[in-house]
N, C-alpha and C positions, 0 to 999 in steps of 0.2 A: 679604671681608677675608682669610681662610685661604689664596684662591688670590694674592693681591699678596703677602702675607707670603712663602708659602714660595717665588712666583719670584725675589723680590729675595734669598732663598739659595741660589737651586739652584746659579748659581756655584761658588760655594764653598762647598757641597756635593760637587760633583763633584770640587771641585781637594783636597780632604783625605782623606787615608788612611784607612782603611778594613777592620776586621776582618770578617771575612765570617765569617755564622753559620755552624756545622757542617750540613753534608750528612747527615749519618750520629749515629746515637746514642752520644752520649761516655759511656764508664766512668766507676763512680767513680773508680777509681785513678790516670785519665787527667786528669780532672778535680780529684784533689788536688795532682796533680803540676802543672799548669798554674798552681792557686793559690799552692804553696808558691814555683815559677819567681817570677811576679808578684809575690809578698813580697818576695826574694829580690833582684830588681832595682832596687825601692821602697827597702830598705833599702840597697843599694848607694850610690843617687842620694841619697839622706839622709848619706852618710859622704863624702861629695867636695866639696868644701871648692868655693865660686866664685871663681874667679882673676879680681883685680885689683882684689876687695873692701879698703875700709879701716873695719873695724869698731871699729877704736878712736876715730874720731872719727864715728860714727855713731850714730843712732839705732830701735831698736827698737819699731817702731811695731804691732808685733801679738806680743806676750810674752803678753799675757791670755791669747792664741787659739790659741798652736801647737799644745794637742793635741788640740784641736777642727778644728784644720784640717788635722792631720798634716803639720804643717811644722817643719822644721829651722834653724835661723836661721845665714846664713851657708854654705849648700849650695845643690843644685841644686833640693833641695825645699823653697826657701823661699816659695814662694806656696803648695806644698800642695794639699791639693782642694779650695781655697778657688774659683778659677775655675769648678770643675764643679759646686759645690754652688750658688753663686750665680745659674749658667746655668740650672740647672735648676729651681730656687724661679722666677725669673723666666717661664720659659717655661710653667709647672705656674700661678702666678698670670693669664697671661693667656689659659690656655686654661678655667682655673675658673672665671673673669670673663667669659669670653665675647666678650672683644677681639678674640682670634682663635677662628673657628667650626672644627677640624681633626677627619675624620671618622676617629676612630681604627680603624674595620673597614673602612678600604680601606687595604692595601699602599703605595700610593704615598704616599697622607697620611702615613702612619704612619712610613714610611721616611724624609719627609722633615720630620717631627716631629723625629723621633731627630735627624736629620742637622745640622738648623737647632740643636736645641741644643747639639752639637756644636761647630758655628760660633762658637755666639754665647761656648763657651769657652774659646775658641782670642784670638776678640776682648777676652774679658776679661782671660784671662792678657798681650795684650800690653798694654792699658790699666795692671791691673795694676804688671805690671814699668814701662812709662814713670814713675809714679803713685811707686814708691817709690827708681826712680831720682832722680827731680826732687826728691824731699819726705827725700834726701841718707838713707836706708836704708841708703846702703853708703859712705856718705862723701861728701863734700863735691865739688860737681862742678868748681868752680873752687879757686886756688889754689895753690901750690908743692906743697902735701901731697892737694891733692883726686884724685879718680880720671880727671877730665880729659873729653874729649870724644870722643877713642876710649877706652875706657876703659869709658865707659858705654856706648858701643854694643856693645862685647865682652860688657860681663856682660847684657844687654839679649837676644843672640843666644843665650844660655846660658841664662836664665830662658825666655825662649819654645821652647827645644827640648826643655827637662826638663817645662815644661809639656807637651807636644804628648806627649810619651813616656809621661806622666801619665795622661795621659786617653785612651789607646790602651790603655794597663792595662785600665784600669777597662773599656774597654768590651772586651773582650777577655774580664773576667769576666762582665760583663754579657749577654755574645754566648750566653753557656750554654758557655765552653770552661772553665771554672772554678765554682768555689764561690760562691756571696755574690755579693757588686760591691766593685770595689777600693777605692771611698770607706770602706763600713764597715771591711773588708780595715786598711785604713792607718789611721784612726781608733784600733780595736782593737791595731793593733802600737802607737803613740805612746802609748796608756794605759798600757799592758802596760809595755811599757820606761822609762816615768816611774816607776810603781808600785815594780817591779824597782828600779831606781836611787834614789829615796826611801827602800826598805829593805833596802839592801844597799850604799849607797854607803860607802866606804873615807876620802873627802874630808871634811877636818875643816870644821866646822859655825865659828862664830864662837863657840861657849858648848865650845870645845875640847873636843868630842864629834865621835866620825865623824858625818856626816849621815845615813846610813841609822840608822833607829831600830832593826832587830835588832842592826844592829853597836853601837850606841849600846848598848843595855840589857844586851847581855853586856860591854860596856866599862864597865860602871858594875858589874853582877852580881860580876865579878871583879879589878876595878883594885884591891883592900883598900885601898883612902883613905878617911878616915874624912869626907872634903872631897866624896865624891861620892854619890850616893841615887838612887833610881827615881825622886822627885819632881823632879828636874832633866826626868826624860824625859817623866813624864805628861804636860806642857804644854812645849811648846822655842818658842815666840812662833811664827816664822814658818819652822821645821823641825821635821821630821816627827817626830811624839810617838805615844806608845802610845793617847793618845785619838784620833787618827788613822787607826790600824789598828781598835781598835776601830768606829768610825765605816765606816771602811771595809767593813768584813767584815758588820758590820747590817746598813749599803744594799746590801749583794749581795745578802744572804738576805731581805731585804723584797723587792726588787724582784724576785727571782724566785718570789718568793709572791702578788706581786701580778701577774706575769704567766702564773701558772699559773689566777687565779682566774677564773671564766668563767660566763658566763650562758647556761644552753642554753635554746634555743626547741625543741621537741617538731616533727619533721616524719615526712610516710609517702611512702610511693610509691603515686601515683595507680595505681587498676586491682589493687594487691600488696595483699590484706588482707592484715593480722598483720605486715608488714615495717617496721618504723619505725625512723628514724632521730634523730638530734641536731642542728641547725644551733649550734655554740658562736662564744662571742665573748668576745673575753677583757677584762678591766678597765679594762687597758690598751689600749683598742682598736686605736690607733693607732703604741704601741709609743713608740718613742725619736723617730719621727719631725718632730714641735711644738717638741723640743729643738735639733734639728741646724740644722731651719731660722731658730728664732728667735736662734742663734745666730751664722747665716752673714749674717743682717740686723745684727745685732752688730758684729760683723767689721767688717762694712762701714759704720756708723756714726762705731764707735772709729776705723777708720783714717783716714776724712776727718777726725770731729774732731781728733786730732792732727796732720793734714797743715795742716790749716786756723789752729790753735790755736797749735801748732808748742811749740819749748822754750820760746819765747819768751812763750809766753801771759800775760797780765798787765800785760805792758812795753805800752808805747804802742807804737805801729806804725812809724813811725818808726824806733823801735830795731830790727826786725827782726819786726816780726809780721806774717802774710799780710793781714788785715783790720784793721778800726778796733776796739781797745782794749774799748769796752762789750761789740761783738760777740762778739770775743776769749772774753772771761770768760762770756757766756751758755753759748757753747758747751764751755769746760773751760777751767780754769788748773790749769796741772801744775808737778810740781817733777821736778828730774832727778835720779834716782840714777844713780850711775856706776860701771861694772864690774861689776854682779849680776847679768846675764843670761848666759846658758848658753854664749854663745861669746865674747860680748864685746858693747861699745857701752854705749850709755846708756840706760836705761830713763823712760819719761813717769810719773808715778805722778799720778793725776787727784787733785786736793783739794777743787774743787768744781765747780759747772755744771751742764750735762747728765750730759757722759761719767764726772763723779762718781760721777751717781744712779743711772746705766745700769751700772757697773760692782757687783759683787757684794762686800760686807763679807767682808773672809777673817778668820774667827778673833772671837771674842766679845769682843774688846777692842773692834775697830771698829762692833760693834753698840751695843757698850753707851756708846761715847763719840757716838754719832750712830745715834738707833733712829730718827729720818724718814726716812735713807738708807734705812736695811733695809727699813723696811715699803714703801716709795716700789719701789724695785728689786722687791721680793719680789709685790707688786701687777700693775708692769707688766711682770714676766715671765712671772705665770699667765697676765693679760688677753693677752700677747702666744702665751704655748701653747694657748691655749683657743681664738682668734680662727686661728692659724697649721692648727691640727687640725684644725678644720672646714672651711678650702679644702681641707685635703689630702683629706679625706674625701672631695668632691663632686668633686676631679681625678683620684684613683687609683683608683675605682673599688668604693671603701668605702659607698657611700649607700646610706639604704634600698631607693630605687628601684633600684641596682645589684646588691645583694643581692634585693631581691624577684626580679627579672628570673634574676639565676641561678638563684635556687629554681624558678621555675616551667621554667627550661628544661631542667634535670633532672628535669623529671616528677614533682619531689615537690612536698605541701601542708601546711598546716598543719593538725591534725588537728583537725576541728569545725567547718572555716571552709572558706566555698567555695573553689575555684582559680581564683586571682584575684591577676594582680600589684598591683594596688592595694590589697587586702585583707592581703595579705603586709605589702606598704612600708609600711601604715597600725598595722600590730603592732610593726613593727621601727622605727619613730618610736618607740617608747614605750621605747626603750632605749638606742640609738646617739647618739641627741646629749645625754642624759646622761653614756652612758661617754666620750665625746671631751672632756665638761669635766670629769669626774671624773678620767679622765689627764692633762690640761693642771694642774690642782691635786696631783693628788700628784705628776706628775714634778717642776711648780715647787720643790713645798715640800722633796721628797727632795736637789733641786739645791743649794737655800739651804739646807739644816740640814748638806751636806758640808762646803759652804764655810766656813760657819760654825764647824766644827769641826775645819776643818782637814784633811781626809780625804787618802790621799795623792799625790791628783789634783784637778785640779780638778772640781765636783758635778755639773758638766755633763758632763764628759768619764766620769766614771765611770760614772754614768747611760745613755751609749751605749755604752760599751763594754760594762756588762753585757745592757743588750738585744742586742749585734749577737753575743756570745758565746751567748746563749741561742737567739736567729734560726738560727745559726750548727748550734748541736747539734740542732735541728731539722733544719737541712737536712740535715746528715748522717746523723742518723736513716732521714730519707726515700730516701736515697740507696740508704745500707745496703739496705732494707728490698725496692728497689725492684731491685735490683741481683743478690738473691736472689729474686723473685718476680717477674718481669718484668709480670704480669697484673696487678700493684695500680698500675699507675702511674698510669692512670685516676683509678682512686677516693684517689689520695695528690693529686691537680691537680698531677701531672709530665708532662702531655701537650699 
């Protein structure tokens, strides 16, 4: 199956560009500068407006998800790393599954593993772009006022090459010429920048408060009106409040307490008496990982349901709906607000259905006017990190069996117990698929209690930003470390 699969890519495989890994050992300093360029260019492609867009009479069908997908709405980054992250959940499921059999210790497989998924998100990004040309994303394609038929193939050409520049990023840091990988990379900046703008914006709010809440609570600390209080600020409905920040800054310092906390296993070195070591594993086993993906499954839910659903959802079909009316409402009826989103257009706001129960209560108003919602969402988005964690486990290389096999090929044992890869994996069962649903439950729950409070992002999006910022100071840790001590790269797994 492995070998039909990757010939029907090798094509195009060979027809797409191609970062080549470094020959030679990158610097850190070469290597920050490579990542901050890569930033640099991302944010660039996020500030350039797509020419021949009409976002006043369009629709917003992924507002929930821009800063989970590091998209822009109305730029060149408006699919974001939504195409790579989706290529790669797919490819990472059918190699967990065992669809396709791909021996990742041969070179060529492995080459054209990478390559295939590569491929396969180049093919998304153009699905994708057709997907929210057609479903009128940038304006209506017919019409006096719609964007026309050249028109769409302009911005069509525009979306697939910001795509393709995207993902040359990414792998570019991925290659080892950079930090991270450009997905967290972009993630982390879209947090950051929302965060930033949340408490610091200048832009009046509707309750005649700047919208940032610092600016807000020294506009209220010193406006002397006897008509204004800090109780304005503690709770702003659907702008950023001091319960907010508070909220915020908790889930920072929890989750990196919880990704500090760790479970050591005792090992030695076979042959070394007295030399003992720690295999550790952290709470979080899996990290942010169960998040990004059950979100890019998300993504891609929310966007057909509103493609499917349309503004129209509700009405008979007849008036304008893609499908028949019952169907319509199974899958979501929405209402349209108009002008609230960050460039322009109209936004879907679900009120019931699926894509209702699938979307997250923001704010303890909509908890408490609808707690089946919450507990319904808050259910199937553990069941969906708990289920998502454990493939990733058994695809990246996280299993016991993948762990036993390392321990024993570094010569160490566990200390009591024979040397024995099965006797290893059969100890490290007693732990890992605990921690994998122990992570899948706190990240859910830390996701829903942001949201719910309003934090000043949304709980998913914070939740990887702060793991990809902590991944992040690790890796530069090792860098540093590794950069002044050339002989630990080994023992740091830099080689």
């Amino acid at each position: 199956m492995a070998g039909k699969f990757l010939k029907f890519f090798t094509p195009f495989v060979k027809a797409m560009p191609e970062i080549k890994q470094p020959q030679r050992e990158v610097s850190f300093k070469e290597k920050f500068i490579w990542t901050a360029v890569v930033l640099i260019i991302y944010l660039i492609l996020s500030n350039i407006p797509l020419y021949g867009v009409n976002l006043a009479e369009s629709t917003d069908y992924f507002y929930w998800l821009r800063v989970i997908l590091a998209s822009q709405r109305g730029t060149l980054t408006e699919l974001g790393i939504g195409p790579i992250v989706t290529a790669g959940l797919i490819m990472q499921l059918l190699l967990g599954s065992k669809i396709i059999n791909v021996n990742m210790a041969d070179p060529y497989d492995r080459a054209m593993f990478s390559g295939a998924q590569k491929v396969m998100a180049v093919f998304l990004t153009i699905f994708n772009a057709i997907a929210y040309i057609a479903g009128g994303a940038f304006g209506k394609l017919g019409g006096a006022d719609g964007i026309g038929i050249q028109g769409a193939f302009f911005i069509f050409f525009q979306l697939l090459f910001a795509g393709i520049i995207i993902i040359l990023l990414d792998e570019l840091l991925q290659k080892g010429w950079g930090l991270g990988s450009g997905v967290s990379l972009f993630i982390a900046a879209g947090v950051a920048g929302q965060i930033f703008w949340n408490c610091f914006s200048w832009v009046p709010a509707q309750d005649n408060l700047p919208r940032g809440v610092v600016i807000a609570f020294f506009t209220v600390l010193f406006d002397g009106k006897s008509s204004t209080n800090l109780g304005q600020i503690l709770l702003r409905g659907p702008f950023p409040s001091l319960v907010g920040i508070i909220t915020t800054v908790t889930i920072f310092l929890l989750v990196i307490w919880f990704e500090s906390t760790r479970i050591e296993i005792p090992l030695a070195y076979r042959g070394y008496r007295g030399f003992k070591g720690k295999y550790p594993m952290k709470l979080l086993y899996v990290s942010n990982i169960p998040v990004i993906l059950v979100n890019a499954l998300y993504a891609n839910v929310l966007f057909f349901g509103q493609l499917f659903a349309g503004p129209y959802s509700g009405i008979r079909a007849s008036n304008g709906g893609l499908i028949d009316d019952f169907w319509v409402n199974l899958i979501g009826i929405f209402k349209i607000e108009e002008g609230t989103g960050t460039v322009g257009g109209n936004q879907l706001i679900p009120t019931s259905g699926l894509i209702y129960l699938l979307t997250p209560p923001l704010g303890i108003d909509q908890v408490a006017s609808d707690p089946f919602r919450a507990i319904f969402y808050l259910v199937v988005f553990i069941f969906l990190c708990i289920l998502l964690g454990r493939v990733w486990v058994e695809v990246s290389g996280l299993s016991p069996r993948d762990i036993a096999d390392q321990i024993i090929d570094s010569k160490m044992q566990v200390p009591g117990f024979r040397s024995s890869a099965k006797i290893i994996e059969r100890i490290l069962k007693r732990y890992i698929p605990t921690l994998v649903i122990l992570n899948g439950i706190i990240i859910a729950v830390l996701s829903f209690t942001a949201d719910t409070l309003r934090a000043l992002t949304s709980g998913t999006g914070l939740l990887i930003a702060i793991g990809i910022i902590h991944n992040y100071a690790e890796t530069i840790s090792k860098e540093l470390a590794a950069s002044q001590y050339p002989g630990m790269r080994a023992m740091l797994g830099m080689d």
